[in-house]
ZANU-628910 format. One record per residue (C-alpha): y, z, x; residue in one letter. Coordinates in Angstrom, 2 decimals. Layout:
BEGIN
PT    north       up     east  resn
PT        Y        Z        X     a
...
//
This chain:
BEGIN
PT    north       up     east  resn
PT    42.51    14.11  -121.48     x
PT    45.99    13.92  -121.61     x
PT    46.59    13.90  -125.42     x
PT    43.75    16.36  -125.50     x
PT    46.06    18.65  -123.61     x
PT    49.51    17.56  -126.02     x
PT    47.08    18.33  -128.97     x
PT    45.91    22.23  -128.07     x
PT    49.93    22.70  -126.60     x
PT    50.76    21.60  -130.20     x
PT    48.50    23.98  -132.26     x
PT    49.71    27.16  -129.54     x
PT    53.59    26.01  -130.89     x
PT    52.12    25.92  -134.70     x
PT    50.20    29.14  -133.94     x
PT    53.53    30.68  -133.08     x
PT    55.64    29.45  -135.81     x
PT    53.26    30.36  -138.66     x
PT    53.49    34.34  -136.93     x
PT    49.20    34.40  -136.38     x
PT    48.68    37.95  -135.11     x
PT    45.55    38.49  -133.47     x
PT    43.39    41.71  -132.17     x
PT    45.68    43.36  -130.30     x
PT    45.59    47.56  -130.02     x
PT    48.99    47.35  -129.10     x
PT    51.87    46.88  -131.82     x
PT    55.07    44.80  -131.05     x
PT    58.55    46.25  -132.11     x
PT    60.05    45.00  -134.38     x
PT    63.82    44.47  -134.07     x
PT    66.70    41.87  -132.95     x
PT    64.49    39.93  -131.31     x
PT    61.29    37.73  -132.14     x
PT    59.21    35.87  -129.47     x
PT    60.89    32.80  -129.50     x
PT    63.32    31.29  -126.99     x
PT    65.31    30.68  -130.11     x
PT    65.83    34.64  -131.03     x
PT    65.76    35.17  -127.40     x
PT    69.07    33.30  -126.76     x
PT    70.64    36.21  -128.32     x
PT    70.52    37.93  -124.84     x
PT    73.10    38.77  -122.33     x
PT    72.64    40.34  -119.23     x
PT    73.62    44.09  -118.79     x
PT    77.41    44.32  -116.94     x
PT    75.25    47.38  -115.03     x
PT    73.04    44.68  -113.50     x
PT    75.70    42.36  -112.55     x
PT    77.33    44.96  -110.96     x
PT    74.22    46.18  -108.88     x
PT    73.85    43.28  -106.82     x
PT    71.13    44.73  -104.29     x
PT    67.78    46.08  -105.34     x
PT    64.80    47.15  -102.90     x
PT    60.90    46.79  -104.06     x
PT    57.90    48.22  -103.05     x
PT    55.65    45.45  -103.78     x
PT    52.53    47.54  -102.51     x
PT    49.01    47.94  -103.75     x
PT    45.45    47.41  -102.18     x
PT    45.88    43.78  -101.05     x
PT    48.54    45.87   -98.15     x
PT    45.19    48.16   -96.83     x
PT    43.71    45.16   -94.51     x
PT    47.35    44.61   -93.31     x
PT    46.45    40.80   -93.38     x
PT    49.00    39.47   -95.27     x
PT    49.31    37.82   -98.84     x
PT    47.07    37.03  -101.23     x
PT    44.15    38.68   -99.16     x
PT    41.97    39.19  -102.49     x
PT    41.62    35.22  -102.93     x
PT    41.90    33.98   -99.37     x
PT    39.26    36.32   -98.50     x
PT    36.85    34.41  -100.48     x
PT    38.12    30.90   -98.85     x
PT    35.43    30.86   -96.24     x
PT    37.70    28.53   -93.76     x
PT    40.79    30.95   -93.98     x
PT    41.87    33.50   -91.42     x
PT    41.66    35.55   -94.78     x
PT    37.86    35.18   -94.70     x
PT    37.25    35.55   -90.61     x
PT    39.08    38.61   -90.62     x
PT    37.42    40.11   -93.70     x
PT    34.05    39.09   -92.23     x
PT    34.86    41.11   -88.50     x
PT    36.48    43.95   -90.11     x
PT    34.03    44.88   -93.04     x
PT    31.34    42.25   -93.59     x
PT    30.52    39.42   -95.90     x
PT    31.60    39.03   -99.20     x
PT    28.40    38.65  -100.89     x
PT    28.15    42.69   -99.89     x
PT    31.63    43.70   -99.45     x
PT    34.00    42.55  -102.13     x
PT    37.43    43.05  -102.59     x
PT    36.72    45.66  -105.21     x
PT    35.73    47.66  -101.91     x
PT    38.86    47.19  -100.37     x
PT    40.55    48.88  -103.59     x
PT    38.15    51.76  -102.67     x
PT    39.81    51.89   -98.50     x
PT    43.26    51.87  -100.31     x
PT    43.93    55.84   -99.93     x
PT    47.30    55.96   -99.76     x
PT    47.27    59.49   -97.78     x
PT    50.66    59.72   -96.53     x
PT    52.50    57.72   -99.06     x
PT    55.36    60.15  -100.32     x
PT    57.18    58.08  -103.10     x
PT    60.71    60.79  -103.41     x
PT    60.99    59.54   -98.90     x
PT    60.90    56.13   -99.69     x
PT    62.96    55.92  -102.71     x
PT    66.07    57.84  -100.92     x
PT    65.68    55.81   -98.05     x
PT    66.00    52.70  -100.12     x
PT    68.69    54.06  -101.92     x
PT    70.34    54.93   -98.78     x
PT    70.11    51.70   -97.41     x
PT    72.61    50.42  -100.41     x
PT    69.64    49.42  -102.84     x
PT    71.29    49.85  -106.72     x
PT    67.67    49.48  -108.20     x
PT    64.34    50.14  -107.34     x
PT    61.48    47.75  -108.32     x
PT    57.67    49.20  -108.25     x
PT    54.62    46.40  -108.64     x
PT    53.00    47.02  -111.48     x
PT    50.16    44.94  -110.62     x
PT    49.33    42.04  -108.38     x
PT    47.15    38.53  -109.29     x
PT    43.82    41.05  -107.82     x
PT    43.68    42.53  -111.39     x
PT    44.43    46.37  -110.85     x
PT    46.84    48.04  -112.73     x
PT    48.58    50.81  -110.45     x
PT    49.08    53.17  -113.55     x
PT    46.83    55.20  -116.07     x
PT    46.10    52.06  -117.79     x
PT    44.30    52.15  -121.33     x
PT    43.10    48.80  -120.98     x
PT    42.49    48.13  -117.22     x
PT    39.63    50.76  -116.16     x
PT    40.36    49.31  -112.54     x
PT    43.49    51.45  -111.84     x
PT    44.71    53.62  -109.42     x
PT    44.43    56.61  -111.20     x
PT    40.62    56.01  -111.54     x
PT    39.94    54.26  -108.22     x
PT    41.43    54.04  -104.63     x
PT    44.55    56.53  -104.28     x
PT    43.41    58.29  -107.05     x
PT    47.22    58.78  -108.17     x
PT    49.48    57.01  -110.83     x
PT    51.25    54.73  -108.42     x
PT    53.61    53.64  -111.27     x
PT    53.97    56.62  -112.90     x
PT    55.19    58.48  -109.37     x
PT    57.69    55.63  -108.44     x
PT    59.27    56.19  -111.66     x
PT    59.77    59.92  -111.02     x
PT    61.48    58.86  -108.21     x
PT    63.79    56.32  -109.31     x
PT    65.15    58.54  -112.43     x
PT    65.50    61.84  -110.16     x
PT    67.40    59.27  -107.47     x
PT    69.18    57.76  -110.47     x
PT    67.99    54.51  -109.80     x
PT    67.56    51.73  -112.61     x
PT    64.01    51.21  -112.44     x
PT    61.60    48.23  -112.76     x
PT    58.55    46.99  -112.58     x
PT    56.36    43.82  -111.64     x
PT    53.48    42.40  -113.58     x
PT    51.47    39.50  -111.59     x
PT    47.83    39.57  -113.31     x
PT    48.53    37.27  -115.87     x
PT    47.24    34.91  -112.79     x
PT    43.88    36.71  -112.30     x
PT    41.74    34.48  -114.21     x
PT    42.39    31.36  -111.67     x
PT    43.87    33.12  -108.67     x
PT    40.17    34.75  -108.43     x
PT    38.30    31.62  -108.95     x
PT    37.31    31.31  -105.29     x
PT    35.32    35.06  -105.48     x
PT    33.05    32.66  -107.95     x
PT    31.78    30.84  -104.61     x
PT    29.50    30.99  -101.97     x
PT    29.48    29.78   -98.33     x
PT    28.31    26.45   -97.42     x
PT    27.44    27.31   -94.04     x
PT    25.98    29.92   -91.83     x
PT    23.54    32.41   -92.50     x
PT    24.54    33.48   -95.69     x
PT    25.09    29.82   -96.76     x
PT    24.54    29.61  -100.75     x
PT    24.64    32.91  -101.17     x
PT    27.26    33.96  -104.09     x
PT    30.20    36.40  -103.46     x
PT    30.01    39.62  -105.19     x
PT    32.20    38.53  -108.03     x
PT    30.13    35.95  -109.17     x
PT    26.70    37.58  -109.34     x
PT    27.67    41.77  -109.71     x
PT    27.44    43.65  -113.18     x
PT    28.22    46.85  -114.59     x
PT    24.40    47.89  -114.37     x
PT    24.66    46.81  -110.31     x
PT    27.02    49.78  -109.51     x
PT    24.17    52.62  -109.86     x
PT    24.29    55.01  -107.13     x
PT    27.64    53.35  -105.68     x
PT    31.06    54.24  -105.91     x
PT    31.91    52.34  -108.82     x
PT    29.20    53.22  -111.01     x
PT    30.36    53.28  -114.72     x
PT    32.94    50.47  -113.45     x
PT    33.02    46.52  -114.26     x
PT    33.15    44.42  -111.30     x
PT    33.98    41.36  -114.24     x
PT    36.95    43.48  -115.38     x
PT    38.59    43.42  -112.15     x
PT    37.43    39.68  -111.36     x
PT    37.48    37.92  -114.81     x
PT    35.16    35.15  -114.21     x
PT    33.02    34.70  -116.36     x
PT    34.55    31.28  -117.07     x
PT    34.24    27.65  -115.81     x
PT    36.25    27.32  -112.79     x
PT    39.24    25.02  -113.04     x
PT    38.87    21.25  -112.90     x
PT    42.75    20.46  -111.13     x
PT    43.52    21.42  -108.11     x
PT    46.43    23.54  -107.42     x
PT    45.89    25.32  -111.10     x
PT    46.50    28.70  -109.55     x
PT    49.98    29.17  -110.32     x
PT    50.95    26.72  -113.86     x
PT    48.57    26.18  -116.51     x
PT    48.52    22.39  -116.11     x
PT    45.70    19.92  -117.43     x
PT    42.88    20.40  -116.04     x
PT    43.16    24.46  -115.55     x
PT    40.77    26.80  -117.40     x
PT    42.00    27.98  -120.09     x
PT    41.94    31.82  -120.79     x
PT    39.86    33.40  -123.59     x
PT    42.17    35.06  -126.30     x
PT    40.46    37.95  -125.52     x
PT    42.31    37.92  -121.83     x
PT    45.87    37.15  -123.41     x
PT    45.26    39.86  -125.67     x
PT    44.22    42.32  -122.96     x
PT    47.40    41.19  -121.02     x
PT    49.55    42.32  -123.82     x
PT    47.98    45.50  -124.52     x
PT    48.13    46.48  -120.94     x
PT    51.52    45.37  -120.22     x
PT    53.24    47.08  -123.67     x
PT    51.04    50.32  -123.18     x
PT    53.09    50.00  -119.44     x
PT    56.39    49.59  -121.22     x
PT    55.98    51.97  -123.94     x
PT    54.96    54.28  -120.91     x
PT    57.61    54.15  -117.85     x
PT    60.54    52.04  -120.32     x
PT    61.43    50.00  -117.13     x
PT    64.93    49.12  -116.68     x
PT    63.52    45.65  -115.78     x
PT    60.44    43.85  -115.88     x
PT    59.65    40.83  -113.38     x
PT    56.94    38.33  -114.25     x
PT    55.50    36.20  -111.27     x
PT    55.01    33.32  -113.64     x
PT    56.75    29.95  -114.18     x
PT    58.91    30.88  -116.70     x
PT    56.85    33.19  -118.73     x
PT    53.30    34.43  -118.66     x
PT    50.99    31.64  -119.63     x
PT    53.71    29.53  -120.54     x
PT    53.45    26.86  -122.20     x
PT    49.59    26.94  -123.14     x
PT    50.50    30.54  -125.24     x
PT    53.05    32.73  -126.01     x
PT    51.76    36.37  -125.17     x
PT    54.95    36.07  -122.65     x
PT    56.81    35.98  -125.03     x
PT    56.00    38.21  -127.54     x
PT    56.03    40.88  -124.68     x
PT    59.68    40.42  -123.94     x
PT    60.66    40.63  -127.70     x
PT    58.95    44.04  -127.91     x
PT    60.81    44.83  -124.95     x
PT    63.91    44.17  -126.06     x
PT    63.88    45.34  -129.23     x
PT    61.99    48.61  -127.64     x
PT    65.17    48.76  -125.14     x
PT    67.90    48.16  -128.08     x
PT    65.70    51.39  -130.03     x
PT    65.82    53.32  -127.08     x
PT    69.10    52.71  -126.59     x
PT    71.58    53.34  -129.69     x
PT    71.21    49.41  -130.58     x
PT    72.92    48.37  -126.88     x
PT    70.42    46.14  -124.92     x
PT    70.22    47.41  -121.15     x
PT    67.01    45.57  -120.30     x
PT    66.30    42.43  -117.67     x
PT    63.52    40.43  -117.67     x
PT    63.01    37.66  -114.76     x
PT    60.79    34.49  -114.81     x
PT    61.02    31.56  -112.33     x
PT    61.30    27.80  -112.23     x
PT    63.35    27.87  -115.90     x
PT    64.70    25.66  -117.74     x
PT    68.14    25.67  -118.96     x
PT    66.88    27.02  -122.28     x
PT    65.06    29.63  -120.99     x
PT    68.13    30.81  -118.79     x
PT    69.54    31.50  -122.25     x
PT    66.36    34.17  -122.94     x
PT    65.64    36.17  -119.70     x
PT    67.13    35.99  -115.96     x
PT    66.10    32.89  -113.72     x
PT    64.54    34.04  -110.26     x
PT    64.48    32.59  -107.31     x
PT    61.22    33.05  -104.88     x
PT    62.69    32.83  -100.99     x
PT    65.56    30.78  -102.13     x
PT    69.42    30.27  -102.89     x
PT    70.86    27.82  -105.18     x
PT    73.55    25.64  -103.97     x
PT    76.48    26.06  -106.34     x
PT    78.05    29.64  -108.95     x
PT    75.46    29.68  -111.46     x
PT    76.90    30.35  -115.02     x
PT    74.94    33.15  -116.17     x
PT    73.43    35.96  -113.58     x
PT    70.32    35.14  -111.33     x
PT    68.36    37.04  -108.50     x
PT    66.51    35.94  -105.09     x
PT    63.85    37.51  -104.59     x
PT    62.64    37.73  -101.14     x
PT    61.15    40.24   -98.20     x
PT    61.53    41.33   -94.81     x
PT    58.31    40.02   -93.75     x
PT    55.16    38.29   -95.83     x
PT    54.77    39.86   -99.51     x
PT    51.83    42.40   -98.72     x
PT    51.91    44.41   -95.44     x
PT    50.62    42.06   -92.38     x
PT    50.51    43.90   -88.89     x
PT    50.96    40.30   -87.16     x
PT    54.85    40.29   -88.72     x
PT    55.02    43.87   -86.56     x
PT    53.34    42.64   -83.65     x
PT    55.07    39.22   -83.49     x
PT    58.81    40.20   -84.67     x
PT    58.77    38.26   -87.54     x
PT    60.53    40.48   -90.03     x
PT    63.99    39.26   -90.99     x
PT    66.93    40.87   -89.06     x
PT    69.59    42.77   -91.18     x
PT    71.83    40.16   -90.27     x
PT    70.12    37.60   -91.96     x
PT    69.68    39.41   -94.77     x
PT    73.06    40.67   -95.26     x
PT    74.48    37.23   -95.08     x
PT    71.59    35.60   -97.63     x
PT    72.79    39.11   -99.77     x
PT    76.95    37.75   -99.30     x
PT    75.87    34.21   -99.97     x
PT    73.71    34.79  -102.87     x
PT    76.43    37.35  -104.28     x
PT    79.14    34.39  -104.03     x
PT    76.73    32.25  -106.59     x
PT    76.87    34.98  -109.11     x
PT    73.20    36.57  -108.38     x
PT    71.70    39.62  -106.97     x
PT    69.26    39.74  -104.12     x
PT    65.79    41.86  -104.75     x
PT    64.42    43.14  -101.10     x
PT    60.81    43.49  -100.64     x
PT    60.19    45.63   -97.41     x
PT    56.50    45.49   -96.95     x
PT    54.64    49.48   -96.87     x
PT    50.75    49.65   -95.13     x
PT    48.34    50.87   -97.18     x
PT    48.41    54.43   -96.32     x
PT    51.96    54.37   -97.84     x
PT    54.42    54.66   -95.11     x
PT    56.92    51.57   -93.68     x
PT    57.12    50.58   -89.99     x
PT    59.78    51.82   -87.18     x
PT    60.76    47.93   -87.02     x
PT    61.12    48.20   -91.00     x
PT    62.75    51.20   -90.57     x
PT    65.40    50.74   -88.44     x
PT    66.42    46.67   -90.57     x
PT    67.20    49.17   -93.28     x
PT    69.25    51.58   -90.57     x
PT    71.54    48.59   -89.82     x
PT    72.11    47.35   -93.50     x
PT    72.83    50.67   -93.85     x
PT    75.80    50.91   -91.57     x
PT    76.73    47.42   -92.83     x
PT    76.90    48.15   -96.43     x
PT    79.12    51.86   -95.71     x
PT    81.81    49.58   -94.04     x
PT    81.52    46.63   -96.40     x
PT    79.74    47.46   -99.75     x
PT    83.05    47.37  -101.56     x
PT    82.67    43.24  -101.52     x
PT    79.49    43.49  -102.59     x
PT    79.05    45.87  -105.23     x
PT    80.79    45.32  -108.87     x
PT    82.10    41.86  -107.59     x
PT    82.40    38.85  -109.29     x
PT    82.29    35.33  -108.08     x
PT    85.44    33.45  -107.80     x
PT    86.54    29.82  -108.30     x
PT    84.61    28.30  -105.67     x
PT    81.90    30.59  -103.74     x
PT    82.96    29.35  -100.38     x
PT    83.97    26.74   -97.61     x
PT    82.81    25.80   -94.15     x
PT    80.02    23.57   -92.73     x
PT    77.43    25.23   -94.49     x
PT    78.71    24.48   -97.65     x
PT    78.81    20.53   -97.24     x
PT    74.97    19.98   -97.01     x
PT    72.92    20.64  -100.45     x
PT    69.59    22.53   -99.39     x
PT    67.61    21.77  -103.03     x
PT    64.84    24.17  -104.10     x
PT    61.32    24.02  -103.54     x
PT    59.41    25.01  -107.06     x
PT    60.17    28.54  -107.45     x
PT    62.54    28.45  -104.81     x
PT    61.68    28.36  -101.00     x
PT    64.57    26.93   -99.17     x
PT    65.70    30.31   -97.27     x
PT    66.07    29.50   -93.75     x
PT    66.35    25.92   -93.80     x
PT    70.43    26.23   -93.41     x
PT    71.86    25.49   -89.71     x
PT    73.25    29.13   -88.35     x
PT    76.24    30.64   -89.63     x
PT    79.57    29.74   -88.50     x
PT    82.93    31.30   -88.19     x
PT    84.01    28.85   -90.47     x
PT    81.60    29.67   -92.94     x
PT    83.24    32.18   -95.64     x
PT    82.21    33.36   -98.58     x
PT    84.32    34.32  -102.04     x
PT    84.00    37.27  -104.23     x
PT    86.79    38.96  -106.62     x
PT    87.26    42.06  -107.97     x
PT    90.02    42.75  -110.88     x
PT    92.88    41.15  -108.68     x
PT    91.24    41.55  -105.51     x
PT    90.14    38.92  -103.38     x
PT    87.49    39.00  -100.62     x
PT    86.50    36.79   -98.04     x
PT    83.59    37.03   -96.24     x
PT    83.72    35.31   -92.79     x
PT    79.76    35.47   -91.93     x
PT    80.14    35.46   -88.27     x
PT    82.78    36.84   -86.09     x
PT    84.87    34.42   -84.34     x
PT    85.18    33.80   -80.61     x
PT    89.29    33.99   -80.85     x
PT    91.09    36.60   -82.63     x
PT    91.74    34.30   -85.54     x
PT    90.08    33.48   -88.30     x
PT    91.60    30.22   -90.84     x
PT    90.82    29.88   -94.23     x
PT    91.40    26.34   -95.74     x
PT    90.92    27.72   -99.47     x
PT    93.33    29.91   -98.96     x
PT    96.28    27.19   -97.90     x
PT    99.83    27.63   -99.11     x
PT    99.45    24.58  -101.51     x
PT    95.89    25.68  -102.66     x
PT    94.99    25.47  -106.69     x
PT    92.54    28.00  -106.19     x
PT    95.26    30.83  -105.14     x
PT    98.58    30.33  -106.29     x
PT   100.11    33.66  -105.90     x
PT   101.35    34.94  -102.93     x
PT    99.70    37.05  -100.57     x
PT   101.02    40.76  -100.26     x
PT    98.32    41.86   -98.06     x
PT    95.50    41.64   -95.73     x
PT    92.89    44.11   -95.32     x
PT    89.79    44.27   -92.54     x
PT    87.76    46.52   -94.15     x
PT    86.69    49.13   -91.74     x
PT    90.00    48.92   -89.93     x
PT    93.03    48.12   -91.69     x
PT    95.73    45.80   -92.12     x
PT    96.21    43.13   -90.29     x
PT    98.67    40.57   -89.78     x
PT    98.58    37.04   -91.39     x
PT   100.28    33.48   -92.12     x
PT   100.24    30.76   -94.67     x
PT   100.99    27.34   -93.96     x
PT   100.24    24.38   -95.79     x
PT    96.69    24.28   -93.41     x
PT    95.11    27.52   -94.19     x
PT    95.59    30.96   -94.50     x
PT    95.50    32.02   -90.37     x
PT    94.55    35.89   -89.67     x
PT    94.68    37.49   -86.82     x
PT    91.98    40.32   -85.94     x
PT    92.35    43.23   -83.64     x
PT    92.09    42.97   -79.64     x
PT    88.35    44.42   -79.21     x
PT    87.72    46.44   -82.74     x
PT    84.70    44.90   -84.53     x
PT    84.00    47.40   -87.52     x
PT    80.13    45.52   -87.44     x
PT    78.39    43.23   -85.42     x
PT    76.97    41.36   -88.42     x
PT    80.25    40.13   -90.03     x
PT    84.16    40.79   -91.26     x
PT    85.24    40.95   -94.87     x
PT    89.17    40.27   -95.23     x
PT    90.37    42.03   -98.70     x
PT    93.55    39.75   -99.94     x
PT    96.06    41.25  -102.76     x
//
């Protein structure tokens, strides 16, 4: 099986070389670039993007309507998951009520896109992300090649198209998500039935529904296999729903051409300022290169578009130090350990990725706090942090929500100047929370698995010949010592003119051959969270 496996990967890599086109409506641009990691090394991240530093994302669409949490259109069809229980209470059995249904709940009534947007942007966001799509299959624009869209179905509104108003009237850099490349094994579990219970052996609606089965109901004239895409042998690994490792189902080339057309017909549409992929690396990487050759034609669209300057970012995750060389390697809930040469981004959210009530109910959102100092600590490595905050279906965020993005707010007016346009210095920081390597999990996941903050903790950042530090909690004296900073250190060997606490002023200071000792005001605290010192 194994060499089977080395044998197809080896004709996709001839396939490539030899420039096959296949039936696609779409046309790539031609340019600069050509979809190979190769040409792709030719990219360099956009100085606008290393300066931004914070971005916000609405990564809302119909999975957010139940307000059960992620991934509701596969769990939902697990018939041991919480997923499946709650679907079952709330609007009956799969067999009857799909989650093609739920897309027809998803209203969106008092979503109002221009709020949002300003709020983000007040909140210190320097772009705004949209989700294009998620793994359910339903493009949330007027898709040409998607009839299950939200233009057609559900909110009845392009989703994509009025985020993008938005962000350009706000002045925001704007980008979007695509996540279906996933659909064809992340929906394998609607091809099942229960094995217990009443309705034991009795297929979900995904499996058994067609086109002719929609008379007289809302979808009539609608696909139920176009939004599920299963009319394929499930996979024989387990754990296929993310990779494409031996053992997965392979896609049709009729689904990786249908992925193209749908994401350039996006492109040549809203001309994102940034495009995320949830995909290891690239979309369908390595079995095909449709991933690829969607990121030349955005690049080279993005260099046309642009008097021959290239303003464009494109993220994939779990890279490769070649592919770091191509697009910009993201992190899902995670922070590397040491500066990273060439920009990255976290990517993580306030609560769970789609809207879930229990995160309200239970307090389980992050605090501003925490996510101001993952935001300082990922800024020290050289990367930017993208913010999900979870929105319910009918379009609106929570008070709890609402008042995170108050406080990081009133954080960032004090303290954005170490932030924003910074880069990172010679080391990225010192204290006990520096001496303990926290590796990644896959795509990431190690957030939160750090002991609390310290005093002692600080964190670096320069800008032209200013220096800031970062001290990520406030200390119990009115001192705060900086080893780094020592007389004698290699990392400083200028003098010091001046010490600034931002959001007071200057304070006094001494050098010894120890540390660099500051004292803070008697009973001024310019905010809770933390202190930034700025040293010239």
């Amino acid at each position: 099986m194994k060499n089977n496996f080395k044998k197809y990967m080896l004709m996709v890599a001839c396939l490539s070389w030899f420039n096959v086109s296949y039936s696609q409506n779409e046309k790539a641009a031609s340019g600069k670039f050509e979809p190979t990691w190769e040409s792709l090394s030719q990219y360099e991240a956009p100085e606008w993007f290393r300066n931004a530093k914070f971005g916000i994302w609405a990564h809302w669409g119909p999975q957010c309507q139940p307000e059960a949490g992620d991934w509701y259109g596969r769990l939902m069809y697990e018939e041991d998951n919480k997923a499946y229980k709650w679907h079952l209470e709330h609007y009956g059995h799969p067999s009857e009520f799909g989650f093609k249904d739920i897309i027809n709940e998803w209203k969106a009534e008092k979503w109002e896109p221009e709020k949002l947007v300003t709020l983000f942007k007040e909140t210190g966001a320097r772009y705004f992300f949209a989700m294009g799509n998620h793994h359910d299959n339903m493009d949330l624009w007027d898709s040409k090649y998607q009839a299950w869209n939200s233009v057609n179905m559900g909110p009845k509104r392009n989703v994509l198209g009025e985020w993008e108003k938005a962000a350009r009237k706000l002045k925001l850099p704007f980008g979007v998500s695509i996540h279906s490349s996933h659909a064809w094994t992340w929906y394998e579990t609607s091809q099942g039935a229960d094995s217990k219970g009443p309705y034991a052996g009795i297929s979900y609606d995904a499996r058994v529904l067609t086109k002719a089965d929609g008379k007289g109901k809302w979808w009539e004239g609608y696909d139920p296999q176009e939004l599920y895409v299963q009319n394929h042998a499930l996979s024989k690994s387990k754990g296929s729903v993310w990779d494409w490792p031996e053992g997965v189902s392979v896609p049709s080339q009729s689904y990786y051409d249908n992925f193209f057309d749908r994401t350039v017909d996006m492109i040549n549409k809203y001309h994102p300022d940034l495009l995320y992929f949830d995909d290891s690396v690239l979309p369908f990487w390595p079995i095909d290169d449709t991933g690829l050759k969607v990121v030349a034609h955005y690049y080279n669209q993005n260099m046309s578009n642009n008097k021959g300057q290239l303003h464009a970012v494109v993220f994939g995750k779990k890279l490769k130090e070649e592919h770091k060389r191509g697009i910009v390697w993201d992190v899902e809930k995670g922070i590397c350990s040491q500066i990273q040469e060439k920009p990255w981004q976290t990517c993580s959210c306030l609560g769970t990725w789609h809207y879930n009530r229990s995160c309200y109910e239970q307090n389980w959102y992050k605090s501003a706090k925490t996510v101001i100092q993952m935001l300082i600590d990922i800024v020290s490595k050289n990367g930017n942090l993208l913010l999900s905050v979870p929105i319910k279906g009918d379009g609106t965020i929570d008070d709890k929500e609402k008042k995170i993005l108050e406080d990081i707010a009133a954080w960032m007016k004090i303290n954005g100047e170490a932030i924003f346009d910074t880069r990172p210095w010679h080391i990225y920081g010192e204290g006990p929370s520096t001496e303990k390597l926290i590796p990644l999990d896959g795509a990431g996941f190690n957030e939160g698995k750090n002991a609390p903050y310290t005093s002692e903790d600080v964190r670096f950042v320069k800008k032209n010949k200013l220096l800031y530090a970062h001290v990520l909690e406030w200390p119990k004296k009115g001192t705060v010592i900086i080893r780094s900073l020592a007389k004698e250190s290699p990392y400083l060997k200028r003098n010091i003119k001046n010490i600034e606490l931002l959001g007071y002023g200057k304070v006094n200071f001494k050098r010894s051959s120890k540390g660099l000792l500051v004292n803070l005001p008697n009973n001024v605290i310019p905010h809770p969270i933390s202190l930034v010192l700025k040293i010239w």
